[in-house]
C-alpha positions in Angstrom: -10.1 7.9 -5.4 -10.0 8.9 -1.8 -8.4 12.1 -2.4 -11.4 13.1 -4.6 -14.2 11.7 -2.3 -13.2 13.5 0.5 -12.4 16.8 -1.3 -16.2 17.0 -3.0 -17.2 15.8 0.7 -15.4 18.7 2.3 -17.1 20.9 -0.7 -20.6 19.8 -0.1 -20.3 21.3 3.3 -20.8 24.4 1.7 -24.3 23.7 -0.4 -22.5 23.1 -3.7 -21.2 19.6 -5.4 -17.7 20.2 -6.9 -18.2 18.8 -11.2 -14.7 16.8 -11.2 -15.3 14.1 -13.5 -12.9 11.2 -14.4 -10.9 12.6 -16.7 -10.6 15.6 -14.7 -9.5 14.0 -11.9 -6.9 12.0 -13.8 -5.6 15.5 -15.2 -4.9 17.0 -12.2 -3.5 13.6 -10.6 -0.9 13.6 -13.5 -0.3 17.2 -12.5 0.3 16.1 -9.3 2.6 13.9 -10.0 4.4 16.9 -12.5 5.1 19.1 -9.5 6.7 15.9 -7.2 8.9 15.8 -10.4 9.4 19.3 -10.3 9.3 18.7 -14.4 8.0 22.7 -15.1 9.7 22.3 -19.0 7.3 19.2 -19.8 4.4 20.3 -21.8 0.9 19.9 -20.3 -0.2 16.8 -22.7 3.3 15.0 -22.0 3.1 15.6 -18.7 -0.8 14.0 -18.9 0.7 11.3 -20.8 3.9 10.3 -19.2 1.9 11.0 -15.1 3.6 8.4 -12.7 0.5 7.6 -10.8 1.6 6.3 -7.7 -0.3 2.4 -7.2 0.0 0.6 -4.4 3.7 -1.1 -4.7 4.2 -5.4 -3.6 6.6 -5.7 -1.4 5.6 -2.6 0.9 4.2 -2.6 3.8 0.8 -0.5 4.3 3.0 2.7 6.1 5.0 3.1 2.9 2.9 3.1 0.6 0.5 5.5 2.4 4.0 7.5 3.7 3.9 7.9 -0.9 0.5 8.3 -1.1 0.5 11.5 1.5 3.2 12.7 -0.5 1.0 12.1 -3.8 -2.2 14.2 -2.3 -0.1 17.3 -0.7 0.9 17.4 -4.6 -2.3 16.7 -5.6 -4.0 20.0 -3.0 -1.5 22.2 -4.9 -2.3 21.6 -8.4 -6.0 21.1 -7.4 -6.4 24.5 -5.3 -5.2 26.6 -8.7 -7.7 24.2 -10.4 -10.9 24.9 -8.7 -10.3 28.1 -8.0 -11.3 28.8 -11.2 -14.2 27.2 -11.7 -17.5 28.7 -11.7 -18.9 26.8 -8.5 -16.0 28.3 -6.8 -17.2 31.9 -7.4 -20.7 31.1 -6.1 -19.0 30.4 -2.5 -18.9 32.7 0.2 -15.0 34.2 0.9 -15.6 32.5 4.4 -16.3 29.1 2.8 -13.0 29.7 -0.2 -10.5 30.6 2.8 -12.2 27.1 4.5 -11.4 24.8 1.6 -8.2 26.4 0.8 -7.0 25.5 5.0 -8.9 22.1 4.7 -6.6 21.7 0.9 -3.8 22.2 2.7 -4.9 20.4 6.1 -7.9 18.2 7.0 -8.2 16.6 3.4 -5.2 15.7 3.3 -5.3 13.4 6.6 -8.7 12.5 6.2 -7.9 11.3 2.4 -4.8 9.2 4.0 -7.4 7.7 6.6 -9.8 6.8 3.7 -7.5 5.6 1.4 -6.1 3.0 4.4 -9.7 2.4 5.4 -10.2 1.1 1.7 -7.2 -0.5 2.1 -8.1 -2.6 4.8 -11.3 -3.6 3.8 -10.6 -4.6 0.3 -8.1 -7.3 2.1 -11.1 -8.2 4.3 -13.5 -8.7 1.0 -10.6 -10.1 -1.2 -8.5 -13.1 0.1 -5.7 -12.7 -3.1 -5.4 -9.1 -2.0 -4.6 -10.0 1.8 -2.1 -12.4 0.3 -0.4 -10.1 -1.3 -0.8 -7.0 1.5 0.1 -9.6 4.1 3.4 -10.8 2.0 4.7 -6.8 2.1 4.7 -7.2 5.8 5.7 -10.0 6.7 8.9 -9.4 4.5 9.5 -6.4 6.4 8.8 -7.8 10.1 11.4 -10.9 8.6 13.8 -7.7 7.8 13.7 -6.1 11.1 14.2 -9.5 12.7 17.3 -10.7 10.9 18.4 -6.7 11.3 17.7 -7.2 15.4 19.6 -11.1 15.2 22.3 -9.3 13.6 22.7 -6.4 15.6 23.0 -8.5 18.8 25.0 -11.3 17.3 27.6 -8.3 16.6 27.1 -6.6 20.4 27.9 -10.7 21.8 30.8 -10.7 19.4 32.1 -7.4 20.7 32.5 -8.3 24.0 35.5 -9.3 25.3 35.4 -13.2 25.9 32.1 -14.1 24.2 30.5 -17.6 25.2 30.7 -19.5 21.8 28.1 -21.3 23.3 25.8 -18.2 23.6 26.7 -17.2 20.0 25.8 -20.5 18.7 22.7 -20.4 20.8 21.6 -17.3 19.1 22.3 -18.6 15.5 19.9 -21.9 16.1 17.3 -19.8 17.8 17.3 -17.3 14.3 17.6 -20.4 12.1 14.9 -21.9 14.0 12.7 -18.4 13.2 13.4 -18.7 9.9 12.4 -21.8 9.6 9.3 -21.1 10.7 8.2 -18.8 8.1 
């Protein structure tokens, strides 16, 4: 997960390798996603059971779902800064290095796990044709939604005017029919 990669990257920095393994990782995730729920009277094993793990969603364009995804990993430095700051590699750091991770929780990784996470993005559509499909089908349906919303908008501005030109009306309906076509 990019989050994770770019938190023990930020870690290393420091001479030390952060032990998160899998199931960690999917522990705090699911913890995560228990404080964007605000759900404080679930008990730790439902809320490990019933985690919302936010996936990638078809039908959304790449700046939603990383818009969710940012959300996701602010969660995700909360619940992990009370994690490792109990663990015994976080001890052996220097204060100066703990009061560095904790800005670069709440800051740079953050950003940098958003850039990663759209940098994977964008290369699994480049190694995967079914993938590009489907990321490609999310935007066009949303470039087709701003369209129609832009035809609409100024077929109701020509229709507000005073003495509108049917013909310019009409024009406008064959030129979105013809764009519609098209797709």
């Amino acid at each position: 997960m990019s989050y994770f990669d770019t938190l023990s990257d930020h870690v290393e920095k420091y001479g030390e390798s952060l032990p998160l393994e899998r199931d960690d990782q999917l522990i705090l995730t699911a913890l995560a996603d228990t404080e964007i729920r605000k759900s404080e009277d679930a008990h730790f094993v439902e809320s490990v059971l019933n985690a919302n793990v936010y996936l990638p969603r078809i039908g959304i364009e790449l700046s939603t779902n990383t818009e969710t995804i940012r959300h996701t990993y602010e969660a995700l430095s909360r619940v992990t800064e009370r994690f490792i700051s109990g663990l015994a590699v976080w001890h052996r750091l220097s204060e100066r290095a703990r009061t560095q991770i904790f800005h670069d929780l709440r800051y740079r990784i953050i950003d940098e796990a958003v850039e990663r996470y759209t940098e994977n993005y964008r290369w699994l559509a480049a190694q995967a044709p079914e993938f590009l499909v489907w990321a490609l089908s999310a935007e066009f349906t949303s470039l087709a939604a701003r369209q129609q919303s832009g035809f609409d908008t100024l077929r109701a501005f020509l229709s507000s005017l005073s003495q509108p030109s049917g013909a310019v009306v009409d024009d406008l309906e064959r030129s979105n029919e013809a764009a519609q076509q098209r797709r």
